[in-house]
C-alpha positions in Angstrom: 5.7 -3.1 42.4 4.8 0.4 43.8 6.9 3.3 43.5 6.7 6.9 45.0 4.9 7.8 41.4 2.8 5.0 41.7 2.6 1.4 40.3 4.8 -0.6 37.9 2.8 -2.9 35.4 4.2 -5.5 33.8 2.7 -7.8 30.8 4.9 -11.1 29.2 3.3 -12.9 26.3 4.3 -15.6 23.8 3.8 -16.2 20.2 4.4 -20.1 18.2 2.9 -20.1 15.2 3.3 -22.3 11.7 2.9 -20.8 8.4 2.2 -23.3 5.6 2.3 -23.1 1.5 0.4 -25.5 -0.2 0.1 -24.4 -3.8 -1.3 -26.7 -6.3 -2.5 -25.6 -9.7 -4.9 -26.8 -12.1 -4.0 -28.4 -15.1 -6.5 -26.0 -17.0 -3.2 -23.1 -15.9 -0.8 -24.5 -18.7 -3.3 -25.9 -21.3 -2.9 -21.9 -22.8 -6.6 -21.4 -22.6 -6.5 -18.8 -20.0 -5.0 -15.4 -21.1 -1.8 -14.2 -19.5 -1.1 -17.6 -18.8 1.6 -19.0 -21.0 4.0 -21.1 -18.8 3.4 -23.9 -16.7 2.8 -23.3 -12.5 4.6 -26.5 -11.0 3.6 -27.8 -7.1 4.7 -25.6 -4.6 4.4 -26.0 -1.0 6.6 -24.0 1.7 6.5 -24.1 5.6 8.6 -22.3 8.4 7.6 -21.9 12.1 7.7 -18.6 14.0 8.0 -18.1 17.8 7.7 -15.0 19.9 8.1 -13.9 23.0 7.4 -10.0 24.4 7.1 -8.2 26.9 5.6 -4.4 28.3 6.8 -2.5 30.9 4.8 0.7 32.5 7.3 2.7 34.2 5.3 6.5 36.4 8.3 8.6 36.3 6.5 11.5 38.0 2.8 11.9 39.2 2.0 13.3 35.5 4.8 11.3 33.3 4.8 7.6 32.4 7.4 6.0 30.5 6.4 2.4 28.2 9.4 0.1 27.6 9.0 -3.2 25.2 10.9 -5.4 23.8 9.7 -8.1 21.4 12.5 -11.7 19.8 11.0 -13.9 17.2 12.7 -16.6 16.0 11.7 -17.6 12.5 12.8 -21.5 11.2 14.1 -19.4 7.8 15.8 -16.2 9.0 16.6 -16.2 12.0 15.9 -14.2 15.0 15.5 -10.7 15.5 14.9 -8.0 18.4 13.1 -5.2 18.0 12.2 -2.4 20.9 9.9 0.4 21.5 10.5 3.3 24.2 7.2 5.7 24.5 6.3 8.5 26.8 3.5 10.0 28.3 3.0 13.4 29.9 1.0 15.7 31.1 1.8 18.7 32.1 -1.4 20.0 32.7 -5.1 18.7 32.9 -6.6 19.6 29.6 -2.9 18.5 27.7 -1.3 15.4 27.0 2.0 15.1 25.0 2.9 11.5 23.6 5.8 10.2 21.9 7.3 7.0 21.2 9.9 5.0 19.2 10.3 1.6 17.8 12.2 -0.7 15.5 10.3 -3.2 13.5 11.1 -5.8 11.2 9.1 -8.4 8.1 10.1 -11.3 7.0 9.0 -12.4 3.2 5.7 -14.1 2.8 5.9 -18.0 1.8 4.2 -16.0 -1.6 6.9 -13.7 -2.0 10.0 -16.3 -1.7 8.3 -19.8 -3.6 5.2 -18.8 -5.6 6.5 -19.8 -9.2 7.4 -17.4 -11.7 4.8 -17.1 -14.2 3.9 -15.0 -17.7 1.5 -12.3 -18.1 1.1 -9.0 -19.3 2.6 -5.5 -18.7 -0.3 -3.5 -17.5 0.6 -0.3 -20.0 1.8 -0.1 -23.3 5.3 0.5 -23.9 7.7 1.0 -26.9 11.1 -1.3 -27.0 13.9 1.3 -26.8 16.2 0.1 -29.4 13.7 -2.0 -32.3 10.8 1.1 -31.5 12.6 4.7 -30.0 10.0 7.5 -29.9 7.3 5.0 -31.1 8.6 4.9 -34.7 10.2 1.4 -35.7 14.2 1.5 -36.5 15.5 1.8 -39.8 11.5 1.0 -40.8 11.5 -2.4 -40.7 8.4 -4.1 -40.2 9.3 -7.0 -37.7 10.6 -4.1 -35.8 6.8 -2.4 -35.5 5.6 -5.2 -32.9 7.5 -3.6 -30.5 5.6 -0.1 -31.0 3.2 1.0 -28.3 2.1 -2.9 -27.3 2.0 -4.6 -23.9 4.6 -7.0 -23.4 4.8 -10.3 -21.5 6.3 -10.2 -17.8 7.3 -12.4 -15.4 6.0 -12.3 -12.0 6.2 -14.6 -9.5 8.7 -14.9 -5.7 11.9 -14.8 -5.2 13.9 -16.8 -2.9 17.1 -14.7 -2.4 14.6 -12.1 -0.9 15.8 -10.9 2.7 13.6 -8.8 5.3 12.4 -5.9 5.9 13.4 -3.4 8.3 12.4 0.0 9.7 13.1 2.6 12.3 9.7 4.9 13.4 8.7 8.0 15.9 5.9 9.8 16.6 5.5 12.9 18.6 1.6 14.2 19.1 -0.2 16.4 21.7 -4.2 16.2 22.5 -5.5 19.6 24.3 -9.5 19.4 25.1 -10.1 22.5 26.6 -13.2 21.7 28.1 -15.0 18.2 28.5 -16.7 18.7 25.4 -13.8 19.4 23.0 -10.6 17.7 22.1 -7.9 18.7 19.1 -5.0 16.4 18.4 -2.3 16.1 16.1 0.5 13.8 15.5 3.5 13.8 13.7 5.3 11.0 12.6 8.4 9.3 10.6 8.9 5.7 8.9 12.1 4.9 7.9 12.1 1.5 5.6 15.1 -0.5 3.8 15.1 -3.5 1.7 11.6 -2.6 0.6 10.0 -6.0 -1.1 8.2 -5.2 -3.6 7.9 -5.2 -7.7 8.7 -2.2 -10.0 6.2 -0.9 -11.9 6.3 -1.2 -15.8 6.4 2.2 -16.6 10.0 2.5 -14.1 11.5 -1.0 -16.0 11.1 0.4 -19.5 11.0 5.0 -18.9 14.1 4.4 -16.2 16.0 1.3 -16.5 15.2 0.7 -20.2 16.5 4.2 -21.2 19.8 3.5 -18.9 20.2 0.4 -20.8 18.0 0.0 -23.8 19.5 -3.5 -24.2 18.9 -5.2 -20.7 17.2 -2.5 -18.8 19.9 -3.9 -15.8 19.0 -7.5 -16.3 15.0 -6.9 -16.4 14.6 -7.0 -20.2 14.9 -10.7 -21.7 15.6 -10.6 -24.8 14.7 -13.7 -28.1 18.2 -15.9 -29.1 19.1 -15.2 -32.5 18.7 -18.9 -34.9 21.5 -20.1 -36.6 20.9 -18.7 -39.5 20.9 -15.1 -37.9 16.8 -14.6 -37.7 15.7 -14.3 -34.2 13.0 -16.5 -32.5 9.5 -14.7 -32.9 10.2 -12.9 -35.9 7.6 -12.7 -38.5 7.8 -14.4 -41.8 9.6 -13.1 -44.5 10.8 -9.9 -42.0 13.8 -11.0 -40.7 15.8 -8.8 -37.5 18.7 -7.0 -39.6 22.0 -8.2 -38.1 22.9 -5.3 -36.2 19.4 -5.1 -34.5 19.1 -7.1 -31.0 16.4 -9.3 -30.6 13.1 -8.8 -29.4 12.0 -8.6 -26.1 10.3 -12.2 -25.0 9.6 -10.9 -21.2 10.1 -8.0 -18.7 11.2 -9.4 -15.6 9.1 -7.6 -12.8 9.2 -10.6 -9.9 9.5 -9.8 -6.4 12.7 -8.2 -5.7 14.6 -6.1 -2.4 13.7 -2.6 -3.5 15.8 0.2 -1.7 14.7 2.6 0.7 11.1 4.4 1.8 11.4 7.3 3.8 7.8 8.4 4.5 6.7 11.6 7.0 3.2 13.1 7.6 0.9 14.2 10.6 -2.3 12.6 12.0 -5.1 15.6 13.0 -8.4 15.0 14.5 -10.9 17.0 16.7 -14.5 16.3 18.3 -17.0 18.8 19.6 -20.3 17.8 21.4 -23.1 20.7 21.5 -26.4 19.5 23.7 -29.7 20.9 20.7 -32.9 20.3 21.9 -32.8 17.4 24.4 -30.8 15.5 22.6 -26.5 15.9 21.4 -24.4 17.1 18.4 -21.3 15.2 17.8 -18.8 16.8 14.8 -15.6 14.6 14.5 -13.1 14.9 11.8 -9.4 12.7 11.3 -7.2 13.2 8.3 -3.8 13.0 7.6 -1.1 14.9 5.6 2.2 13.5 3.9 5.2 15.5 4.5 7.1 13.6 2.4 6.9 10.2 0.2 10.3 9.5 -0.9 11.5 6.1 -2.2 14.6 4.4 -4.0 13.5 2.4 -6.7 16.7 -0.2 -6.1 19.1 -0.1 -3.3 21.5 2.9 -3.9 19.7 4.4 -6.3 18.2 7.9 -6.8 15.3 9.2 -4.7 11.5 9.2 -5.9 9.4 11.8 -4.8 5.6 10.2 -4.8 3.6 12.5 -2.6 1.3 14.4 -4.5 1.8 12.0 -7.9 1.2 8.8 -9.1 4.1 6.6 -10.2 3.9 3.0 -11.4 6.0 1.4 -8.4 3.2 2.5 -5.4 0.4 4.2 -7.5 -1.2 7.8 -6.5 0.0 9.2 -2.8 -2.5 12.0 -2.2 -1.0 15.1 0.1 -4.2 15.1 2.0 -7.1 12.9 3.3 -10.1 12.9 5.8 -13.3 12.0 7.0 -15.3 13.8 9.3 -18.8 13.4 10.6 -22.0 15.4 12.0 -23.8 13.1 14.5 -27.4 13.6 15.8 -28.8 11.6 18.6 -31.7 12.1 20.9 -32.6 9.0 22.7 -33.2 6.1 21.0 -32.3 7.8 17.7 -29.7 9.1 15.6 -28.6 10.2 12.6 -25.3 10.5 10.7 -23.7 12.8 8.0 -20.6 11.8 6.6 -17.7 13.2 4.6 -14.8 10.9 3.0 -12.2 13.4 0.9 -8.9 12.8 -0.9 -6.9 15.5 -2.6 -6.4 15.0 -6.1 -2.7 14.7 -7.5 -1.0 15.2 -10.7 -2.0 11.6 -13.1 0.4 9.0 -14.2 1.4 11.2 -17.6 2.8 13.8 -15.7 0.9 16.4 -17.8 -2.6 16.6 -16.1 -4.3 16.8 -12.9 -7.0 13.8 -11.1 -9.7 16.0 -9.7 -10.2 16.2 -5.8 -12.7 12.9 -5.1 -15.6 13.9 -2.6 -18.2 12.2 -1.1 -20.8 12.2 1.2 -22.9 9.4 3.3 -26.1 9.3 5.3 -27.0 7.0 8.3 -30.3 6.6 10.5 -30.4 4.1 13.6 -32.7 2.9 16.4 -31.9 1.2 19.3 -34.7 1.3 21.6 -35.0 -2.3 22.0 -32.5 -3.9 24.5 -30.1 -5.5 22.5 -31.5 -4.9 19.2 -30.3 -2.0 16.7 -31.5 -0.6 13.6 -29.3 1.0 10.9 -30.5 2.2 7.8 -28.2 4.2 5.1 -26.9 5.8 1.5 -23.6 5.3 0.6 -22.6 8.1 -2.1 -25.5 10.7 -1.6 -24.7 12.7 -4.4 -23.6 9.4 -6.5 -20.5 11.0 -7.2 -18.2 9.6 -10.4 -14.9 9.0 -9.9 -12.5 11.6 -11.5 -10.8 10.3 -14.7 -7.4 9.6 -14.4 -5.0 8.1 -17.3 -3.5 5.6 -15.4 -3.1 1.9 -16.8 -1.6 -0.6 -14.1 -4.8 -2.0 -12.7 -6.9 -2.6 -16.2 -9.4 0.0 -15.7 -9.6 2.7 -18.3 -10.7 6.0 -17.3 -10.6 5.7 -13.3 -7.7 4.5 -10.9 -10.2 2.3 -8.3 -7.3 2.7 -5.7 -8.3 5.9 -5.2 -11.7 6.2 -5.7 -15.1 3.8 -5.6 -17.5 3.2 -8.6 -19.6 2.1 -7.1 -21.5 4.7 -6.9 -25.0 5.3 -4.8 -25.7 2.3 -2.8 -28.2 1.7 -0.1 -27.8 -0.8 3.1 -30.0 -1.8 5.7 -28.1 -3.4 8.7 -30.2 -5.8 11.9 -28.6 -6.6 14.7 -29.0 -8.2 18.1 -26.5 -8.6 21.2 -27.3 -11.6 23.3 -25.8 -11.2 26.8 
């Protein structure tokens, strides 16, 4: 179809596709030799079918504006379907500037994993103090049964959760690119998620520091507590160190399964610039892309107060960082090149609250040769400097002293990569 602004393109697909669970555990998981183990995994296997059809619509509006209309329906076997669209435009008003936007709904369903994987026991990655038997780390009334519960990790169940329901989310973006001349190019754009019934698990330190000071006894249903016998002792105390009768019972498990969580509202902006300079014969590339959160706010349940997590760590997503980039110097004459890179994260206040992770910098190195047809060369460091990771006190991933989501220990490492392209 041709219009006055020019042609009309139009692009249909469709999507059938079966997802499958087939979960079958080893015996060796309940024989209780494997630590964090300590309840039997039964058979699980799950199935659904998903189909999907879409389509995309380029609409020239004017001789320098386009307009994008899509619309996507899946069907799934387990929840049923769904309709989710996306208007975007393109303009620009002059040659050396293009404005963008767009907007979109979008929608998850739950994993197989996250609805029928079987709950299981393990540990609570921190230690944590049982509001009522331990407040403040110091055991109540000073009886000893009740010390167990003082700075130790408890047992938690993980594991899916059937009642689960999707995901959904509204988003925008609005972004400009200017190159001034054919050699330069700066870009930025800004951009909003808007996400409810979050699935997810809560973090420890939130079950026992937010819900477990709310309700020391149940921390809302996530605290389990031991029954109490018959003859008033509760199941697990210690031997001759009976729980007094007006103390609950200790904890057996935190529950910290898959669960709706409540709402992520989530804002930053996407930079990036290039600049080519011709030096000697050959070219200079400089490139840089980072981006910078606005805002990182969450509901830790639905209803419930607002988390600010850019710029901090918190137990329920880890460490947001404000800033981020990478940004290269690239060299090539000919056959050869070479390669200077920068990755950088902004460091953010740690997981106690009372200190600060350092900034985490590094810097790789690159050669290459392709003067062979087909054939390249690429030889590199990884880590120049061999920077360490900056010490954080965080505890939900097991490592002491670093948080690996944010940084690499690897350390310097070297690589040598061959290739060939037949054609």
């Amino acid at each position: 179809l041709e219009t006055k602004a020019g042609p009309v393109a139009l692009a249909v697909g469709f999507e059938r596709r079966e997802e499958k669970l087939d979960d079958q555990p080893q015996a060796v998981l309940f024989s209780g030799d494997i630590l964090g183990v300590a309840s039997a995994l039964p058979a699980t296997r799950a199935e659904r079918t998903v189909t999907a059809a879409f389509a995309e619509l380029n609409v020239p509006l004017a001789g320098n504006l386009e307009a994008q209309l899509a619309l996507r329906h899946d069907k799934y076997s387990d929840f049923g379907n769904t309709t989710n669209p996306k208007v975007a435009l393109r303009w620009t008003p002059t040659k050396t500037l293009l404005v963008r936007s767009s907007y979109s709904t979008g929608f998850r369903a739950p994993t197989l994993s996250d609805l029928f994987l079987p709950n299981f026991l393990s540990n609570t990655a921190s230690p944590h103090n049982d509001p009522i038997r331990c407040p403040n780390s110091t055991p109540i009334g000073g009886f000893v049964n009740g010390g167990l519960e003082c700075d130790a990790q408890f047992q938690n169940q993980l594991g899916g959760n059937t009642t689960l329901t999707p995901e959904k989310s509204r988003q925008w973006i609005l972004g400009f690119i200017v190159e001034p001349t054919a050699a330069a190019s700066v870009g930025a754009d800004f951009w909003s998620i808007r996400r409810r019934n979050s699935i997810g698990a809560l973090g420890d330190t939130t079950v026992f520091n937010v819900f477990g000071v709310a309700d020391p006894l149940g921390a809302g249903g996530r605290f389990v507590r031991n029954v109490r016998n018959a003859d008033g002792t509760c199941v697990g105390d210690l031997a001759g160190a009976p729980t007094p009768a007006n103390v609950p019972c200790s904890i057996n498990f935190v529950v910290q399964g898959q669960q709706n969580l409540g709402k992520f509202n989530v804002s930053g902006v996407d930079v990036s610039g290039s600049l080519r300079i011709p030096v000697g014969g050959g070219q200079v590339t400089v490139k840089g892309e980072g981006t910078y959160i606005l805002q990182y706010r969450y509901q830790q349940v639905a209803e419930g107060p607002y988390v600010d997590n850019a710029g901090l760590f918190t137990s329920d997503n880890g460490a947001i960082t404000r800033w981020r980039h990478y940004a290269t110097v690239n060299w090539r004459k000919g056959a050869w090149s070479g390669t200077l890179g920068q990755n950088f994260v902004l460091g953010y206040v740690d997981n106690s609250g009372t200190r600060r992770v350092g900034s985490y910098e590094t810097f790789d190195l690159q050669g290459s040769w392709d003067g062979w047809k087909g054939f390249a060369l690429a030889a590199g460091v990884r880590n120049v400097l061999d920077r360490d990771p900056p010490a954080s006190d965080q505890g939900q991933t097991f490592q002491v002293g670093y948080d690996p989501r944010y940084t690499d220990a690897h350390g310097r490492t070297y690589y040598l990569n061959l290739k060939y392209a037949f054609k």
